[in-house]
C-alpha positions, -999 to +999 in steps of 0.1 A: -469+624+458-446+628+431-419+650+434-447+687+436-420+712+427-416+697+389-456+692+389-469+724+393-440+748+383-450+760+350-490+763+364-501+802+375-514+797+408-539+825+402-573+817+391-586+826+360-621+824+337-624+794+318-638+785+285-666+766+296-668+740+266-631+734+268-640+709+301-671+692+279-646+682+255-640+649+265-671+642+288-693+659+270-713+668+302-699+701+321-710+683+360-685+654+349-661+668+338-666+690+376-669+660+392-635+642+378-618+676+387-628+678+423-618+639+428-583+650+418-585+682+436-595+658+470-568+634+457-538+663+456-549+680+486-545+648+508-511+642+492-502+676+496-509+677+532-491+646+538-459+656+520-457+690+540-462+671+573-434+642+567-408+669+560-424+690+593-420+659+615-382+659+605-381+691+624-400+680+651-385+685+687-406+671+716-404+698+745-416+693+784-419+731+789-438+758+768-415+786+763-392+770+747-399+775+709-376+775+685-376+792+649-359+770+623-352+790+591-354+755+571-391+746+584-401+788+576-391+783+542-406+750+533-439+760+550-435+790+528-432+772+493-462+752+503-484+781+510-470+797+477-482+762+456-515+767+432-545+756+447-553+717+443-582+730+424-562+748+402-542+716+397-564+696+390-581+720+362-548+722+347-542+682+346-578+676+331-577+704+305-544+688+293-553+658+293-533+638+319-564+625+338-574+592+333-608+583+346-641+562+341-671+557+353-685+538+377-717+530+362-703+515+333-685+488+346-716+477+367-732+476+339-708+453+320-710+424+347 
């Protein structure tokens, strides 16, 4: 994942109606257009995930005994910003309405063979 903060920053992380033939745009078919926006959605979720567990793990302390947990003000607040990100949904709507998706389909290039 590319650097998340500078990704989302100017995105509201609230949801909000949609203009439904803004998505048709480019597809010209509204469960396409759906369909390329869930992909991503999948897509930035696993990378999300990932990225917040690698810089977990750096806080990581392997214990033998129970009650010994420890509070680290470092792993609070990046476990905050995480929860505080838009939605991968929300994202992803943002990335295809502008633009920045590139995608194809499948059948096309079975087709071509």
């Amino acid at each position: 994942m590319t650097d998340i903060k500078n990704q989302v920053q100017n995105i509201d992380p609230n949801a909000k109606a949609r203009n439904i033939k803004s998505f048709i745009v480019d597809t010209n078919n509204i469960y396409e257009a759906l369909a390329v926006i869930t992909s991503r959605a999948k897509q930035l979720a696993v990378d999300i995930k990932q990225e917040l567990h690698g810089k977990l793990d750096e806080f990581a302390i392997t214990s033998e005994t129970i009650e010994e947990i420890q509070e680290n003000k470092e792993q609070i607040e990046i476990s905050k910003f995480y929860e505080k990100l838009p939605n991968p949904t929300i994202i992803a709507t943002e990335e295809f309405l502008e633009g920045r998706l590139e995608y194809r389909k499948r059948n096309s290039v079975e087709n071509e063979d």
